[in-house]
C-alpha positions in Angstrom: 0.0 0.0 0.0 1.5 3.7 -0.6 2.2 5.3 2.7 0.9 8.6 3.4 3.4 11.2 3.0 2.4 12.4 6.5 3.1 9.0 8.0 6.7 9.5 6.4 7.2 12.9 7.4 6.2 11.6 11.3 8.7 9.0 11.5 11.5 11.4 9.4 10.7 14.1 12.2 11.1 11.8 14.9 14.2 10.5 14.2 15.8 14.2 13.7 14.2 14.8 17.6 16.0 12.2 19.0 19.3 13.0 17.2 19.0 9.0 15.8 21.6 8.2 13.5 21.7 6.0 10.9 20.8 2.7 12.9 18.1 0.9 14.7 16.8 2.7 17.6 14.7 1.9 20.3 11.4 4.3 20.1 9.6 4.3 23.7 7.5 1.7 23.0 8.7 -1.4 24.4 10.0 -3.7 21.0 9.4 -0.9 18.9 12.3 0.1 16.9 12.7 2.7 14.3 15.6 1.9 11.4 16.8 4.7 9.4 19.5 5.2 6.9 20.2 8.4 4.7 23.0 5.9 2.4 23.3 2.7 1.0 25.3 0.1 2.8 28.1 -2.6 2.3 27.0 -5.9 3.6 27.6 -6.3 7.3 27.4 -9.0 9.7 23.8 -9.1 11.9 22.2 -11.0 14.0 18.5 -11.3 14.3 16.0 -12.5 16.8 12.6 -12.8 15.8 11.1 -10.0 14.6 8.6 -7.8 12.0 10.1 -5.6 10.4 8.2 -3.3 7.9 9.7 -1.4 5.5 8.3 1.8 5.0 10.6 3.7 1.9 13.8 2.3 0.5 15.1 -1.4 0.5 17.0 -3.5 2.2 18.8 -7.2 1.6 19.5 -10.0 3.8 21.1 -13.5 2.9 19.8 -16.7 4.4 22.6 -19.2 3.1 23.1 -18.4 -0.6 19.6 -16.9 -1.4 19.1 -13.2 -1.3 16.0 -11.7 0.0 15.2 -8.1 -1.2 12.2 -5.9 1.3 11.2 -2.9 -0.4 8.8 -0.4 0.7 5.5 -2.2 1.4 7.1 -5.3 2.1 8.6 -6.8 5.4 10.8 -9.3 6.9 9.6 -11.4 9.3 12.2 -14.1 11.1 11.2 -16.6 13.6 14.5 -17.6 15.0 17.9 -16.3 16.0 19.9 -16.4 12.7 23.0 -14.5 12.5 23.5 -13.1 8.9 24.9 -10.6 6.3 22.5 -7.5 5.7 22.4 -4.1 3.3 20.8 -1.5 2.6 20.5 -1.2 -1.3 18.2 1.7 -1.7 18.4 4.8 0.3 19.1 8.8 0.1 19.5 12.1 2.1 16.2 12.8 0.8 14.5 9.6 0.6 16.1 7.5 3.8 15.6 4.0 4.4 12.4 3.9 7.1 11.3 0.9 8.7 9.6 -0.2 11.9 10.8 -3.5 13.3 8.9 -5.2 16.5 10.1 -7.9 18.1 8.0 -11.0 18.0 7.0 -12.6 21.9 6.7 -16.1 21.2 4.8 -16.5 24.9 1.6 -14.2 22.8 2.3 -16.6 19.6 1.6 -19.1 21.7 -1.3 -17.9 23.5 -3.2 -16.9 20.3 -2.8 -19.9 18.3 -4.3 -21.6 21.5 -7.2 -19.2 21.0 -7.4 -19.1 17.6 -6.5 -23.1 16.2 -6.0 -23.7 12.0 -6.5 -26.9 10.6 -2.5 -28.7 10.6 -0.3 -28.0 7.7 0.0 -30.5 5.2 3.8 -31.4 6.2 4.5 -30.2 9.5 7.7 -31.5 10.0 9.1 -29.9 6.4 11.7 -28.2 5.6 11.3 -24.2 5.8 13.2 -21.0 5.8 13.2 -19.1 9.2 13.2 -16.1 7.5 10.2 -14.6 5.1 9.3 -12.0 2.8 6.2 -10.8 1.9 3.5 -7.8 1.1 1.8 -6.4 3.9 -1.5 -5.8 4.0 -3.2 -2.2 4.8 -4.7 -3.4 8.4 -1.4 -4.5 9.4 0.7 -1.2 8.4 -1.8 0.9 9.9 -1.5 -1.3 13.1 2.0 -0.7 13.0 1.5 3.0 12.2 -0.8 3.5 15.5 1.6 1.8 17.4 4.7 4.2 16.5 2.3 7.1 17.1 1.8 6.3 20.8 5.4 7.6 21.2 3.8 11.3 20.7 1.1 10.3 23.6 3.1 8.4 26.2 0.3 8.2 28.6 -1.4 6.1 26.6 1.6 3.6 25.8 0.4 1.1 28.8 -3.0 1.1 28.3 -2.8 0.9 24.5 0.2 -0.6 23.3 -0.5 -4.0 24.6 -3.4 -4.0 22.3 -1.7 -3.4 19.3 0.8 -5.5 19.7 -1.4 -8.6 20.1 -3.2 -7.1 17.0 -0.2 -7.2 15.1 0.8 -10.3 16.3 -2.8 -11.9 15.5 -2.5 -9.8 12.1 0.8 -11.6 11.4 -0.6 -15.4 12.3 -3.3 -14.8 9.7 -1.3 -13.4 7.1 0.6 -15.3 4.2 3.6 -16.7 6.7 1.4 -17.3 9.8 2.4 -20.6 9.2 5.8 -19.8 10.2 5.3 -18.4 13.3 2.5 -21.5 14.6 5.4 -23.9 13.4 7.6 -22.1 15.9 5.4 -22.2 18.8 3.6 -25.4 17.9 5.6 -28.4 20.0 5.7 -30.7 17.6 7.2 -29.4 14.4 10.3 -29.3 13.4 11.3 -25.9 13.5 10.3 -25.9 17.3 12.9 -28.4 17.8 15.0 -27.1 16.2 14.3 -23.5 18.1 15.4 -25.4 21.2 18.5 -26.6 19.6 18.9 -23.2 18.7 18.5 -21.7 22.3 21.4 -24.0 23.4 23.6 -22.9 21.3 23.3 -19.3 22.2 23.3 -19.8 25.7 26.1 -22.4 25.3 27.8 -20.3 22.7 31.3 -21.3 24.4 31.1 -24.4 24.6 32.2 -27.1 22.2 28.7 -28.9 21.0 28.6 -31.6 19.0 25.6 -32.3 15.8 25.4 -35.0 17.9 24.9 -33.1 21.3 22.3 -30.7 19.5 19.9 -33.7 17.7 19.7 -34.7 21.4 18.5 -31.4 22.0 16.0 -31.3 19.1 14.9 -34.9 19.8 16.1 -35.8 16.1 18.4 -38.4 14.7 22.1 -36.2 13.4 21.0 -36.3 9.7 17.9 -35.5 9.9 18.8 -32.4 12.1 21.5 -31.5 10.2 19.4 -31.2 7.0 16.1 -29.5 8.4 18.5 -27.0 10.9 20.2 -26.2 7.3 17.0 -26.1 5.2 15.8 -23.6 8.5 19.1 -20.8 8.8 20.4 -21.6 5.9 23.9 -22.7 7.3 25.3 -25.6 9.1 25.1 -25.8 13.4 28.6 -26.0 13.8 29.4 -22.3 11.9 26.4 -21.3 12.9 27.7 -21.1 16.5 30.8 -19.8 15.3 29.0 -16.8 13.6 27.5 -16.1 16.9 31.2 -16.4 18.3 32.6 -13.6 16.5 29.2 -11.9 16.5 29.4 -11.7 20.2 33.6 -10.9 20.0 33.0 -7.8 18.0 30.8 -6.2 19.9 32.7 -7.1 23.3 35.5 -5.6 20.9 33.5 -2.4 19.9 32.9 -1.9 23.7 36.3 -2.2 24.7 35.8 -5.0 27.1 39.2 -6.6 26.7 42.0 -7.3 24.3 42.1 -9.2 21.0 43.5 -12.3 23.4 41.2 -12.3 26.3 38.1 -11.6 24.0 39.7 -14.8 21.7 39.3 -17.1 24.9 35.7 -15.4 26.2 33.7 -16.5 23.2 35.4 -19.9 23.2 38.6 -19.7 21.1 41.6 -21.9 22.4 43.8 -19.7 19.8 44.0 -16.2 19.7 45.4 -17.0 16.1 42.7 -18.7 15.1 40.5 -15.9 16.0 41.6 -13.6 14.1 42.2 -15.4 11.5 38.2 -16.1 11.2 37.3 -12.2 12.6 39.5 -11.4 9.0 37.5 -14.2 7.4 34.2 -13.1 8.2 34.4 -9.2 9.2 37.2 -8.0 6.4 39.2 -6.6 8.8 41.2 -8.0 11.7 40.0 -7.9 15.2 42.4 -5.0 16.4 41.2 -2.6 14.1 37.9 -2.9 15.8 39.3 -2.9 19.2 41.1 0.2 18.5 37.7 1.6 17.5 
C-alpha cells in the first residue's frame, strides 16, 4: 500500500528529535524500533531474533545461506529464529532514507493466540522451511504498525494501548501469508520448534564445544535429519552457525572495549588467539584490532 506522505514525514521528524543516526533505535514503545539510513550500505554481519520488520521507503537485503531476499517499501521481513546473517541497505538517500519499523516478535503471545485461535494442521508439518520470510503487507497491518509508533507522541497512553496493538499485530501476522511460520515455531511438535530449542542451546552455550550430535539430542532428532532440516531452516550448518554467533558476540565485546584481541579470543570460546583472528578477517574484512582500536 502507498504510505501517506504524513506518516513519512512523522517517522522522518522523529528521528531528527531524538538526534537518531543512521541505525536501529529503540522508540519508547517497548520492541518498537525505528531503522533509518540516509546511504546505501556494504554488507555487514547481523544478528537477528525474531522479529517484523516493515519497511516503510527504501530497501534492504539479507542473505539466508546463498539466497538473497530483497524488502522494499510495502514489504517486510519477518524471522522466527535467532539467525546471524549478512544484511544491506541497497536503496536509500538524504532525501529519501531507508524507514522501517521492526517489533520484536514474543513467542509466549504466539503461543497464546494460536491456543485461542486453532487452523487446521499444515499439510507437512515436519518440512523443511526458511526461518526467514518476505512478503507484502496488507493495509490493516501497516496501519496497526503505524498507530503503534504514534503512541510515542502520547506516552500516557503507551500502557493502556500498546498491549493492544501488539497482540493485534501479532494476531494480524498469524493470519497473514507466513502465519504458518510463526504457529510452526510455537507449535511443539514441528520441526522448526525443535529445532528453536537446539537453537536456544547454542546461544546460551555459545562457548562451549557442542557436538551435531549433542544438538539432535536437543531437538529430539536423529544427526542427519537435524542436520538437513537445521540447514534447510538458517540456511547454514550448526557448527558455523555457532561460530558466527562467536565472533558476532567478539565484535561487539570488541566495539565496547571490554578486553584485548586475546582475552576476548578465549571469552567466546577460542583456544587460539590465532585462530580468532584469522576467522574475525575471514568473516568481518578486517582484523579484530582494528575494531578494538575503534
Amino acid at each position: 500500500m502507498p504510505l501517506p506522505a504524513d506518516s513519512l514525514r512523522d517517522l522522518i521528524d522523529y528521528a531528527d528529535r531524538n538526534s537518531f543516526d543512521d541505525w536501529p533505535h529503540e522508540t519508547v514503545i517497548p520492541g518498537l524500533s525505528l531503522v533509518r539510513s540516509r546511504r546505501t550500505t556494504e554488507f555487514t554481519c547481523v544478528r537477528y531474533e525474531p522479529i517484523f520488520c516493515l519497511v516503510l521507503q527504501g530497501a534492504k537485503q539479507s542473505f539466508i545461506g546463498d539466497k538473497a531476499l530483497t524488502f522494499e517499501r510495502g514489504h517486510a521481513l519477518i524471522v522466527s529464529i535467532d539467525l546471524p546473517t549478512t544484511a544491506r541497505v541497497v536503496e536509500a538517500s538524504p532525501q529519501a532514507p531507508y524507514l522501517a519499523l521492526a517489533l520484536q516478535l514474543d513467542t509466549r503471545l504466539l503461543r497464546e493466540l494460536v491456543s485461542e485461535h486453532p487452523e487446521p494442521a499444515a499439510a507437512d508439518p515436519s518440512a523443511s522451511r526458511s526461518g526467514m520470510r518476505v512478503q507484502s503487507v496488507a493495509e490493516p497491518l501497516t496501519e496497526a504498525m503505524l498507530r503503534l509508533f504514534r503512541l510515542n507522541e502520547t506516552p500516557q497512553d503507551i500502557t493502556a494501548l500498546a498491549p493492544l496493538l501488539v497482540r493485534e499485530i501479532h494476531y494480524r501476522l498469524l493470519r497473514g501469508p507466513d502465519g504458518e511460520l510463526l504457529r510452526n515455531l510455537v507449535q511443539p511438535d514441528t520441526h522448526t520448534a525443535r529445532l528453536s530449542r537446539a537453537i536456544s542451546r547454542i546461544r546460551r552455550d555459545y562457548t562451549a564445544t557442542l557436538t551435531v550430535q549433542d544438538l539432535a539430542r536437543e531437538a529430539g532428532m536423529s544427526a542427519s535429519s537435524f542436520h538437513e532440516h537445521f540447514r534447510a531452516l538458517t540456511g547454514t550448518s550448526p557448527l558455523q552457525f555457532q561460530k558466527s554467533m562467536r565472533l558476532l558476540e567478539a565484535q561487539r565485546r570488541l566495539l565496547d572495549g571490554e578486553g584485548s584481541v586475546s582475552a576476548v579470543a578465549f571469552a567466546v570460546g577460542y583456544e587460539s588467539p590465532t585462530q580468532f583472528s584469522r576467522e574475525y578477517s575471514r568473516k568481518f574484512g578486517r582484523p579484530p584490532r582494528a575494531d578494538r582500536a575503534a
